[in-house]
C-alpha positions in Angstrom: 0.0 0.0 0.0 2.6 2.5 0.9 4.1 1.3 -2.3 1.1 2.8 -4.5 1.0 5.6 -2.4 4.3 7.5 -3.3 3.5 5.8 -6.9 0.3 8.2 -7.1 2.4 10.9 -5.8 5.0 10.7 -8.0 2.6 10.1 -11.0 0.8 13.2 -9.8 4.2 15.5 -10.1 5.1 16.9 -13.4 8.4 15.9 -15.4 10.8 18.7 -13.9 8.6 20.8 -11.4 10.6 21.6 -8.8 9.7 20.9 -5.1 9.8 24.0 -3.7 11.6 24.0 -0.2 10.4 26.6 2.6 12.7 29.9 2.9 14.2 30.2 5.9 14.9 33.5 7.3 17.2 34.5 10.3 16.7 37.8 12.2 19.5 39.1 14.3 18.4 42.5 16.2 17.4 44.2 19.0 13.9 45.5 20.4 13.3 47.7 16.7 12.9 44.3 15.4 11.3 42.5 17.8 9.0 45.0 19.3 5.3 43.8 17.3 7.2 40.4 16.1 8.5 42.4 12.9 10.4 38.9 12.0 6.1 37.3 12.0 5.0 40.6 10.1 8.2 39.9 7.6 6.9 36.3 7.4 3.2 36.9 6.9 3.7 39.8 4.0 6.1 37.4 2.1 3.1 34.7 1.9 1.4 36.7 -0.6 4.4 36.7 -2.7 3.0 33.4 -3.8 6.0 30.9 -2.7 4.7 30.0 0.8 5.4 31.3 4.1 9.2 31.2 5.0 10.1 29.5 8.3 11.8 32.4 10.6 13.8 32.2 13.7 13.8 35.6 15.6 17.1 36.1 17.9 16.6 39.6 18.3 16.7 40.8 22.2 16.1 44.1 23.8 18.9 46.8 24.1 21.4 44.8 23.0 24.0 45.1 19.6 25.0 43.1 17.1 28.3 42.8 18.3 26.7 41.5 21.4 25.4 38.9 19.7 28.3 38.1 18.1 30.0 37.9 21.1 27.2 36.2 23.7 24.5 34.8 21.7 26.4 32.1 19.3 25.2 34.2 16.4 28.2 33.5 14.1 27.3 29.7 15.2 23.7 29.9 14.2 24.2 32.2 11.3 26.8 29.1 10.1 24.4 26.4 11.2 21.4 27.3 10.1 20.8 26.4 6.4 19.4 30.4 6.1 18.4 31.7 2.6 18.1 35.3 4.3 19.7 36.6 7.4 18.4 40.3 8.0 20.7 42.6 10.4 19.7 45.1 12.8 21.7 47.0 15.4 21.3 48.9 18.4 19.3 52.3 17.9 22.2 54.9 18.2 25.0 52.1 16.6 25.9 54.6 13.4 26.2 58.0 15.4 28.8 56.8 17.8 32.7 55.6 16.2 33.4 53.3 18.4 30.3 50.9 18.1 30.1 51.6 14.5 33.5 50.2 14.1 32.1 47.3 16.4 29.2 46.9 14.5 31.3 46.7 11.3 33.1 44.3 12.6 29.9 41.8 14.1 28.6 42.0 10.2 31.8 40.7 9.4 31.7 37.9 11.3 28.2 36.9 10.6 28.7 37.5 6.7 32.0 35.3 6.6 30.4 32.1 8.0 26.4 32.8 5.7 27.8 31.4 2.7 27.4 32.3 -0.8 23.7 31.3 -0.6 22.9 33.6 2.0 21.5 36.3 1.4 22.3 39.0 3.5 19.6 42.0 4.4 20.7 45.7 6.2 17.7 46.6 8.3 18.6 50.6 8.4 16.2 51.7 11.2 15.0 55.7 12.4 16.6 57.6 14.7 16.8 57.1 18.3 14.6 59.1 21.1 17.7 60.5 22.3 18.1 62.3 19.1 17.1 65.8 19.3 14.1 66.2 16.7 15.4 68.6 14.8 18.5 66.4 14.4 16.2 63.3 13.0 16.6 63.2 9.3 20.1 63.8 9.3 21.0 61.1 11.6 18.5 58.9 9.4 21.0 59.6 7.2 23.9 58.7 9.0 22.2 55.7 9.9 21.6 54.4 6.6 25.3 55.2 5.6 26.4 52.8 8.1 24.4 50.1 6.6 24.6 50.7 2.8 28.5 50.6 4.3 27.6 47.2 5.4 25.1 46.0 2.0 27.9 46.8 -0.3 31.2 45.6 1.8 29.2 41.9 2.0 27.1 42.2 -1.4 24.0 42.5 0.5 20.6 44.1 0.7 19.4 47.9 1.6 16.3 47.5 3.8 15.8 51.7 4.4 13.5 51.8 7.0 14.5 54.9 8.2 14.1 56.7 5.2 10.5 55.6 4.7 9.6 56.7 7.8 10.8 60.0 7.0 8.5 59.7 4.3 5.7 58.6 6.1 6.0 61.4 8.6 3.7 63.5 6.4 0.5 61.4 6.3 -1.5 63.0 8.6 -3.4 60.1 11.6 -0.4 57.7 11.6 1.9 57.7 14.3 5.0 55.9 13.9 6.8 56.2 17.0 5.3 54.9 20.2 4.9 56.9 23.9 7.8 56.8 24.4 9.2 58.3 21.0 11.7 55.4 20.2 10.0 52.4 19.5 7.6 51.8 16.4 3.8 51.6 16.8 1.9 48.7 15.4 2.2 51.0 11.7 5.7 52.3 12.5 6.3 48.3 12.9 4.3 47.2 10.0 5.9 50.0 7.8 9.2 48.7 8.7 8.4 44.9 8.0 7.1 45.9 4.8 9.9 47.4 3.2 12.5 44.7 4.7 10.1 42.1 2.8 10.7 43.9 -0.4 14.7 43.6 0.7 14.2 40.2 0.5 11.7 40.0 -2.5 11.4 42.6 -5.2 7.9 40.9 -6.3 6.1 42.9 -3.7 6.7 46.4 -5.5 4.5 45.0 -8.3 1.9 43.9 -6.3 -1.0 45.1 -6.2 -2.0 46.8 -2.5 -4.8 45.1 -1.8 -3.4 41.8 -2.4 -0.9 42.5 0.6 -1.2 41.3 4.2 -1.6 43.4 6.8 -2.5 43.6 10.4 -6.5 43.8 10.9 -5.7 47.5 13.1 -4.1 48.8 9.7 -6.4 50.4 7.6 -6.8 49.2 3.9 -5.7 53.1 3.0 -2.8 52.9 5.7 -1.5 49.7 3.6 -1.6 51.5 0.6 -0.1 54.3 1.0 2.7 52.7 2.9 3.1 50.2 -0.1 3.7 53.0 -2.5 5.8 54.7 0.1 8.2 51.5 0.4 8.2 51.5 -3.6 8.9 54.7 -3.8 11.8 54.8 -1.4 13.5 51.6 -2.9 13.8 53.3 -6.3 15.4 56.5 -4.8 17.8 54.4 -2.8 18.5 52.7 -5.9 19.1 55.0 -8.1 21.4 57.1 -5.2 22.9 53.3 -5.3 23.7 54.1 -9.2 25.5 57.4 -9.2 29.0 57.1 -9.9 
């Protein structure tokens, strides 16, 4: 019987289709990414791509850096380990605007990108500024932000996930907030803005899909989605063609 059972199924599967194998998806961060499970919101957005959900594993921890993980968390082990089509890097809130733990943080993608492999993908989650930041200091340390990890996407052939700079350009649309109480972490939106445009990091499918065909969280509004979806578009072509320039 089990005989004629993987006869049927093998009957049943076309000369030369492929069996498509689940992605898997590493996120190394702190609280930015794991504040609303961003990694589950990554996950959940990449469905509607059309190739499944991708199996994620979320390492991310509170105030902590990537060199921290580097160094107490066995991140180089599991990034080695892991058999991951994508890891996506995020570090601590204020990493780029001080020299010493950007030359850390430098250093901790090093690490990580050395033991990935060739079939790894690698993915630069550039976040907003911190609270500390005065506001009227904001969008240039955005800036300075995502320097440090366009640094990091081109040193290690990776991906530009600018979440930063689509928050700036969220900032306009009047009703959303972005930033929680306490003016450093993400709301629900600020979070699902920022899942968003790391999901088209990893797949560039999502800029041609149509808005309502994306997931969402049921507190975002169907507008909310929209407009963020064009925002993330938007953003990505900028950064690419800034990515062009000689």
């Amino acid at each position: 019987m089990r005989g004629l059972i993987w006869a049927i199924v093998i009957c049943c599967i076309a000369p030369g289709t492929p069996l498509l194998a689940e992605q898997r998806i590493l996120f190394i961060g702190n609280s930015f990414t794991a504040q609303w499970n961003v990694a589950g919101m990554v996950a959940d957005i990449l469905a509607r791509t059309g190739s499944g959900r991708p199996i994620v594993r979320d390492i991310s921890r509170y105030g902590v850096s990537l060199d921290w993980h580097v160094r107490e968390n066995n991140a180089v082990e599991i990034a080695r380990d892991g058999g991951w089509d994508v890891i996506v890097l995020q570090d601590f809130s204020d990493t780029a605007l001080v020299e010493e733990k950007a030359r850390a943080s430098i250093g901790a993608m090093a690490a990580i990108a050395e033991v990935a492999g060739n079939e790894t993908s690698l993915v630069f989650f550039s976040p907003w500024s911190p609270a500390r930041t005065p506001k009227e200091k904001r969008d240039q340390a955005t800036k300075r932000i995502e320097e440090h990890y366009r640094r990091g996407a081109r040193a290690y052939a990776g991906s530009l996930a600018p979440v930063g700079r689509a928050w700036r350009a969220a900032r306009a649309e009047a009703g959303v907030d972005l930033r929680g109480e306490d003016d450093h972490h993400a709301t629900q939106a600020g979070a699902y803005l920022a899942a968003l445009t790391v999901a088209m990091a990893i797949s560039k499918a999502l800029r041609g899909l149509e808005p309502e065909a994306l997931w969402s969280p049921r507190a975002i509004p169907a507008e909310t989605r929209s407009h963020f979806h064009a925002i993330a578009t938007k953003v990505f072509e900028s950064a690419e063609a800034g990515a062009r320039k000689p």
